[in-house]
FILUM-419433 format. One record per residue (C-alpha): residue in one letter; x, y, z. Coordinates in steps of 0.25 Angstrom, whole numbers, plus 2048, in hexadecimal, padded with zeros to 3 digits. Example, Ala and Ser with C-alpha at 12.3 -4.5 7.8 and 13.67 -1.06 7.14 Angstrom:
// FILUM-419433
a8317EE81F
s8377FC81D
//
This chain:
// FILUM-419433
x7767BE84A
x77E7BE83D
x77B7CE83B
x77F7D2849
x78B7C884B
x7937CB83C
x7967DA840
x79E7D484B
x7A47C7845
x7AA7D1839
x7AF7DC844
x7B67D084C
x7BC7CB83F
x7C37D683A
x7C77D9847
x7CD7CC849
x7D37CC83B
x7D87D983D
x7E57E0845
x7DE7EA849
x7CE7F1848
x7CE7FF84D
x7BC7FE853
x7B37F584D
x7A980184C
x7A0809856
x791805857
x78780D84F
x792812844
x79480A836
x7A2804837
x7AC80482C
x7B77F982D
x7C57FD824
x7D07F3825
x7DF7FA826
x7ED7F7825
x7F380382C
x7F7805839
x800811840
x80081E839
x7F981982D
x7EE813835
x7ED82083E
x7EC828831
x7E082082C
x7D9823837
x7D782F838
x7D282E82A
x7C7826830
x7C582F83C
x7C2839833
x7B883082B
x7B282C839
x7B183B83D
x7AA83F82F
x7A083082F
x79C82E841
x79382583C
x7A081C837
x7A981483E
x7B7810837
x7BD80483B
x7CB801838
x7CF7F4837
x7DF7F3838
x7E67E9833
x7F67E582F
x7F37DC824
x7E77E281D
x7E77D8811
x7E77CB81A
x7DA7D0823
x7D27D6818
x7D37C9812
x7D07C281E
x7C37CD821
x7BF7CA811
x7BE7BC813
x7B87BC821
x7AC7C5819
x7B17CF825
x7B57DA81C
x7B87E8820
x7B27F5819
x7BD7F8814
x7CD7F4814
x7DA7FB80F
x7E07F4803
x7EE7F5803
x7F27F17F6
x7EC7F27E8
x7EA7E27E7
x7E37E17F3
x7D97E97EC
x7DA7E27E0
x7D67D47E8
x7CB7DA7F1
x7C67DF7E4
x7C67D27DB
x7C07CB7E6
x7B57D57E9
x7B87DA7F6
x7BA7E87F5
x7AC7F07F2
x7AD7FA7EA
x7AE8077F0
x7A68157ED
x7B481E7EE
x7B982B7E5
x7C78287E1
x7C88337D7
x7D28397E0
x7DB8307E1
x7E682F7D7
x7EA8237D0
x7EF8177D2
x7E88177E0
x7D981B7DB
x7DA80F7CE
x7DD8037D7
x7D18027DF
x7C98037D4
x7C27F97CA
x7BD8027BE
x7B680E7C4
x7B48047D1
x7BB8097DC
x7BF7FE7E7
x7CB8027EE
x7CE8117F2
x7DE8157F8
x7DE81D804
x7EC81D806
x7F881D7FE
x80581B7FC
x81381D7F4
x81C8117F6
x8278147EC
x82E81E7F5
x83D81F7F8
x83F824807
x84D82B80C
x853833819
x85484280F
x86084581B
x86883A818
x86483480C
x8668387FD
x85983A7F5
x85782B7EE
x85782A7DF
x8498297DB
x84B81B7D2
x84E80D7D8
x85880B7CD
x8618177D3
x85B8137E3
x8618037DF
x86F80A7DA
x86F8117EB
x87580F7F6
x86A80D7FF
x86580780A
x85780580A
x84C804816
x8457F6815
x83A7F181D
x8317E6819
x82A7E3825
x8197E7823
x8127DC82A
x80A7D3821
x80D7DA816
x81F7DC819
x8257DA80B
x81F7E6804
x8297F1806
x8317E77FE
x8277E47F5
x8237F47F0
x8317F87EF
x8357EC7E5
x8287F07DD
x82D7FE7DD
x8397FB7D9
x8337F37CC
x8287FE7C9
x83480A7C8
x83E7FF7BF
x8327F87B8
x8268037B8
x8188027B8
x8147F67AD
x81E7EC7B3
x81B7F17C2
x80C7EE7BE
x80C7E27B8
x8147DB7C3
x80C7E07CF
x8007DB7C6
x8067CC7C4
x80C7CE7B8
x81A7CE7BC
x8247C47BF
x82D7C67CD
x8397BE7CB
x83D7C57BD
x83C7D27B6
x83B7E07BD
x8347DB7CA
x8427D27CD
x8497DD7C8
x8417E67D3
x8417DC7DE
x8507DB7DC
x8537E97DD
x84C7EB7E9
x8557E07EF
x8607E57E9
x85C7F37F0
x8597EF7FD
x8627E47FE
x8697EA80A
x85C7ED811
x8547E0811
x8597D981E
x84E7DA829
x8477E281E
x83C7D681F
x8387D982E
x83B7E782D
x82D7EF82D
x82D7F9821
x82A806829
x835802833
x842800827
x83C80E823
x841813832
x85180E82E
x851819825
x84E82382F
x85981B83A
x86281D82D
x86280E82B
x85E80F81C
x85D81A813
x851816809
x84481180B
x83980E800
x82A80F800
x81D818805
x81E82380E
x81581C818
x81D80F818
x82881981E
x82B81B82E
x82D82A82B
x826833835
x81F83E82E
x82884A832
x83284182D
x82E84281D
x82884F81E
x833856820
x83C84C815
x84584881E
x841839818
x83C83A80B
x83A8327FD
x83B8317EE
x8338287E6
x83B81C7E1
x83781E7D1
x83382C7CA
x8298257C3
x8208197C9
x81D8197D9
x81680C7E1
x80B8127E9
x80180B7F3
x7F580D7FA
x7EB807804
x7DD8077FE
x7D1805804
x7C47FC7FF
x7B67F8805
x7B27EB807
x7A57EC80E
x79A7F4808
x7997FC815
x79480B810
x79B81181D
x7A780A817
x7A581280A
x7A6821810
x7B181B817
x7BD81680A
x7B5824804
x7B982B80E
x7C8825810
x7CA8297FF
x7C6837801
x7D0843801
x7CB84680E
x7CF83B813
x7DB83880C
x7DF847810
x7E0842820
x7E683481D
x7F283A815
x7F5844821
x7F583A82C
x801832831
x806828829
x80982E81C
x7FC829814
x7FE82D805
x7F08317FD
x7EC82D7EF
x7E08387ED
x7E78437E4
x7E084D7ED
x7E884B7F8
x7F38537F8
x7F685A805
x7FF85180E
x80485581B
x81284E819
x81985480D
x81F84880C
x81383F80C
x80D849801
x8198497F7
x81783A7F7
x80883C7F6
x80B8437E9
x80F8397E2
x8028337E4
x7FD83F7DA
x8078407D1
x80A83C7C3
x81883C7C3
x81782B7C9
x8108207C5
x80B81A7D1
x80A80B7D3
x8058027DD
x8107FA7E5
x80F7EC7DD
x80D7E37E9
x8007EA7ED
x7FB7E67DF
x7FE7D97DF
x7F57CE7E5
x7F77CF7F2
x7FC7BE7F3
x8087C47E9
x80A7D17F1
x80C7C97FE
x8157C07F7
x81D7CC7F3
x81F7D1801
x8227C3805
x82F7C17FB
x8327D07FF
x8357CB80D
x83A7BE809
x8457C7800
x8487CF80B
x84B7C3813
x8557BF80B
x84D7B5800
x8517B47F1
x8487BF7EA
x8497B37DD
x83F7AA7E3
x8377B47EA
x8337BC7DD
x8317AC7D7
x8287A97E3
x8217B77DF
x81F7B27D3
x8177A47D7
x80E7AE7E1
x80B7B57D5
x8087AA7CC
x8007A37D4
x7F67AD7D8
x7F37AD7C7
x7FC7B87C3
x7FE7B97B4
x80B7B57AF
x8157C27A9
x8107BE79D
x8037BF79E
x8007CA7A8
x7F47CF7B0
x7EE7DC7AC
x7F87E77B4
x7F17ED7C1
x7EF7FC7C0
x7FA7FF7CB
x80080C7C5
x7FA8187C1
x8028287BF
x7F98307C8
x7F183B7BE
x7F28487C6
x7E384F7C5
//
């Protein structure tokens, strides 16, 4: 009874857990379960990466799983010992805690291809365990070229501006962010790389030194933009520039509400904020079941095949392989190159490298800033989180987290 019943008991768990579950498989087929984030465009655009899987493997049924707060339900499922195949990571520590606590599997994957930082973080020596199958590059500055002055390319010359800046905080469970990676880009362009790192590792105090100074320049920046900011959703500020509400926006191209005939000619187009470090993203995949069907499944998702159709479909999804070059959007390839260049060095957006309990804790003062609280006590509070969770003190530091790499062109 237990053998026939536990298919069924697991299926009805994730679907209860979850928003949304596309199937739960067709009879006589092997059935691969992957937990998602996306919805819209960028749910559309995966896909059809997975009708294309599906067309190549009859014998294989995908099932996406769709969910708005991925970290919350793929804990739930993990503790319910109702884990899916596989699950998109969104951030670089929730690799790191389903890692250390021996969740994720390790996975039979080429990364080869891909260029660095992305391919080093889901890895453990030669081990692979995480593999990134969309990417993106958050430290962009967005502008109306009709009506709008080319920025500067340095926050240092952006803080001495007169501009208003489109600010939206709003992201469901996880509202707070935009905030969050635009104060971190600030301190990697003034503080570079070592202090960037050591902060997002733990080693860093908030309420003094360069992550102050950062926190306080961002408020000082968007001081004139932070009311209803907390309820606003991201995507939706972003549509104020285009009603000639605000001039500037920051972050990825896919955060933007731009349609693509919009950047593709460069009627609304970027600079990056620093000419020599960028924050970067991307949303990995790893397996938690040993399910082989599951393994020419993540094999399939990190191959330039795949990555080809993903990167031309709605939604202006970004690729890590190097060999991925031709984009259908000029825009969307411009940004793609920096990916491949050596000019920047890339780093990960802190908050996605901190323990998830300290990253939400972020997002939350964020919020509680743009709502008019004190950023003193906020950045004290931020402190406490990170104390209590066993952080080393700035005087005794953890050993930094490899976050930034300069792409090495092959």
């Amino acid at each position: 009874m237990r053998r026939l019943t536990a298919p069924l008991v697991r299926c009805a768990l994730l679907l209860g857990l979850l928003l949304t579950s596309v199937s739960c498989g067709e009879p006589g087929k092997d059935k691969v379960t992957i937990m998602v984030p996306w919805s819209g465009t960028e749910f559309r655009a995966f896909y059809a990466v997975v009708k294309e899987f599906e067309r190549d493997h009859p014998d294989i049924d995908v099932e996406p799983q769709v969910t708005r707060a991925l970290t919350q339900q793929l804990d739930a499922a993990v503790a319910a010992d109702a884990k899916p195949d596989l699950a998109v990571l969104p951030s670089v520590g929730a690799i790191a805690k389903y890692r250390e606590e021996r969740d994720l599997l390790r996975l039979d994957v080429d990364t080869d291809g891909y260029v660095q930082p992305f391919r080093g973080l889901g890895m453990n020596g030669k081990n692979v365990y995480a593999v990134p199958v969309k990417a993106d590059v958050k430290s962009l500055i967005w502008y109306d070229a009709r009506s709008t002055a080319r920025p500067a390319q340095s926050w240092t010359a952006l803080r001495s501006g007169s501009y208003s800046w489109c600010l939206g905080l709003e992201s469901g469970p996880t509202s707070g962010w935009p905030g969050a990676d635009w104060i971190a880009d600030i301190l990697l362009s003034d503080a570079g790389t070592g202090t960037y790192t050591a902060w997002a590792s733990g080693a860093g105090a908030w309420d003094e030194g360069p992550v102050e100074d950062a926190w306080t320049a961002w408020g000082n920046l968007v001081a004139g933009s932070l009311e209803d900011a907390s309820t606003l959703n991201f995507r939706d500020a972003g549509r104020s520039m285009t009603a000639k509400g605000c001039s500037l926006g920051h972050g990825a191209l896919s955060a933007m509400p731009f349609a693509s005939d919009q950047v593709r000619d460069d009627r609304y187009t970027y600079v990056p904020s620093s000419r020599d470090a960028l924050e970067v993203s991307a949303d990995f995949v790893g397996k938690f079941t040993r399910n082989r069907s599951a393994d020419a499944f993540i094999r399939y998702l990190a191959s330039t095949e795949a990555q080809r159709t993903w990167v031309n479909e709605p939604g202006f999804a970004l690729s890590a392989d190097r060999r991925v070059t031709e984009y259908d959007n000029t825009t969307q390839g411009r940004i793609a190159g920096i990916l491949r260049s050596s000019r920047y060095t890339l780093c990960f957006g802190a908050a996605d490298a901190m323990d998830p309990d300290v990253s939400a804790a972020f997002y939350r003062a964020v919020l509680d800033y743009a709502n008019g609280k004190k950023p003193m006590p906020l950045l004290a509070a931020l402190n406490r989180v990170q104390k209590e969770l066993g952080y080393a003190s700035p005087q005794s530091p953890p050993p930094p987290k490899p976050l930034c790499a300069t792409p090495i062109p092959r």
